[in-house]
C-alpha positions in Angstrom: -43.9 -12.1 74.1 -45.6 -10.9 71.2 -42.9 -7.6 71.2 -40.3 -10.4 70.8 -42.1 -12.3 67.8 -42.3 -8.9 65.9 -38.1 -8.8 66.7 -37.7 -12.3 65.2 -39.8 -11.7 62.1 -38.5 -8.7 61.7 -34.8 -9.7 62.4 -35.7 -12.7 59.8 -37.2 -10.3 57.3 -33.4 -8.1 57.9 -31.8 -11.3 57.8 -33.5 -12.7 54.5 -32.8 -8.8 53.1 -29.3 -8.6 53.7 -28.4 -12.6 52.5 -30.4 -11.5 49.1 -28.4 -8.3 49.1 -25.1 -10.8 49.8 -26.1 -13.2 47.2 -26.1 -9.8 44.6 -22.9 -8.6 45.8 -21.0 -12.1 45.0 -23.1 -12.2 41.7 -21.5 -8.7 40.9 -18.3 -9.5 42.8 -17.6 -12.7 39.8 -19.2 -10.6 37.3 -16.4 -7.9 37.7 -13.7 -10.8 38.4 -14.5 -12.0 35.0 -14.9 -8.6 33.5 -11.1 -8.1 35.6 -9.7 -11.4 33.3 -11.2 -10.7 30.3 -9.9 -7.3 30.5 -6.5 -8.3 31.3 -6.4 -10.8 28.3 -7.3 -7.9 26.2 -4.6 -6.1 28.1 -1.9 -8.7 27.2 -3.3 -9.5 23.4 -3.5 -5.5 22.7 0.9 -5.2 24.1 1.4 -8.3 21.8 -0.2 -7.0 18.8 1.7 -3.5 19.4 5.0 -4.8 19.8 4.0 -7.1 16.9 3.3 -3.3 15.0 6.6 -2.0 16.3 8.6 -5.0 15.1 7.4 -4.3 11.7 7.7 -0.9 11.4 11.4 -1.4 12.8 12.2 -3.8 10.3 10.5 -1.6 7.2 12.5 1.4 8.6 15.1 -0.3 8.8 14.2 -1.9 4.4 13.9 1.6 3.6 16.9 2.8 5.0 19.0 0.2 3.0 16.9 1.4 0.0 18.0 5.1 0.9 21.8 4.0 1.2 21.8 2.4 -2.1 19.5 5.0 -4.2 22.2 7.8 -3.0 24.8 5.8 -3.2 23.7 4.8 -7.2 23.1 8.5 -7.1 26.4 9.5 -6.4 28.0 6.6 -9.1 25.6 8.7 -11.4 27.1 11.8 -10.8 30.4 10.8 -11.1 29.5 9.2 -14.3 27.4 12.1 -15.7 30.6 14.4 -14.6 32.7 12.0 -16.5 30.4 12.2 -19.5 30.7 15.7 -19.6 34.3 16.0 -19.7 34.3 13.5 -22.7 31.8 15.7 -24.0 33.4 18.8 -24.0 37.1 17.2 -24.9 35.0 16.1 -28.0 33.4 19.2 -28.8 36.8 20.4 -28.5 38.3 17.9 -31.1 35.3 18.9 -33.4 35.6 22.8 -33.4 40.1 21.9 -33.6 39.0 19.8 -36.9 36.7 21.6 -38.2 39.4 24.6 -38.2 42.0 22.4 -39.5 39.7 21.4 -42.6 39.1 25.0 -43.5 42.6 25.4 -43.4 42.9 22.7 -45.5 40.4 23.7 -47.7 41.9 27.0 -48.1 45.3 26.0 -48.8 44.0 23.6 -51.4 42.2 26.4 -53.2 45.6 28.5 -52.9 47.1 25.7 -54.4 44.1 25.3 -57.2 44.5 29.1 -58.0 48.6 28.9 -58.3 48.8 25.8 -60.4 45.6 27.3 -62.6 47.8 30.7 -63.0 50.7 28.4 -63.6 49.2 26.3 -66.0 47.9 29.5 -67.9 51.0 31.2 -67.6 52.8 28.2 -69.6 50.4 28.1 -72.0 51.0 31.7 -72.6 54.7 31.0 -73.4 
């Protein structure tokens, strides 16, 4: 009888043991639930955020590549108008250096002219 009472306290004591190691195993069983949901919200606010991210730099890639298009396309209207300045340029450079001969023709037929009527003029006063 007395071999069967040291069974029941120990089976009790076993018993007692393995509900206190049950009540620890739920205790960290809704600890890692709650560590699973918190986890998982993290999860969800970290995919909003990045697609948040993504949208923006989609839409500022996108900005800049309008700003691209336009800066070569202002580009190009500048080379066009530089290359039209340049022909005016040199047509007018052209015009200068055609004038500038055409004076010193000028210029020289004048004195021709100056020196003949001078000779003329002295010539008549000679007679």
């Amino acid at each position: 009888k007395a071999h069967l009472q040291d069974q029941v306290r120990q089976l009790e004591a076993q018993t007692m043991d393995m509900g206190t190691e049950q009540a620890a195993v739920m205790d960290d069983k809704a600890r890692l639930e709650e560590k699973v949901r918190e986890l998982e919200s993290q999860l969800e606010m970290t995919r909003s955020e990045k697609t948040r991210i993504e949208v923006e730099q989609a839409e500022e890639k996108a900005h800049l590549q309008d700003q691209v298009r336009q800066l070569e396309a202002q580009t190009m209207d500048m080379g066009t108008e530089q290359a039209a300045v340049m022909d005016d340029k040199a047509r007018l450079e052209e015009k200068v250096r055609e004038l500038e001969s055409q004076l010193e023709m000028t210029r020289s037929e004048k004195t021709r002219i100056e020196v003949e009527q001078a000779e003329e003029k002295a010539h008549l006063q000679d007679q």
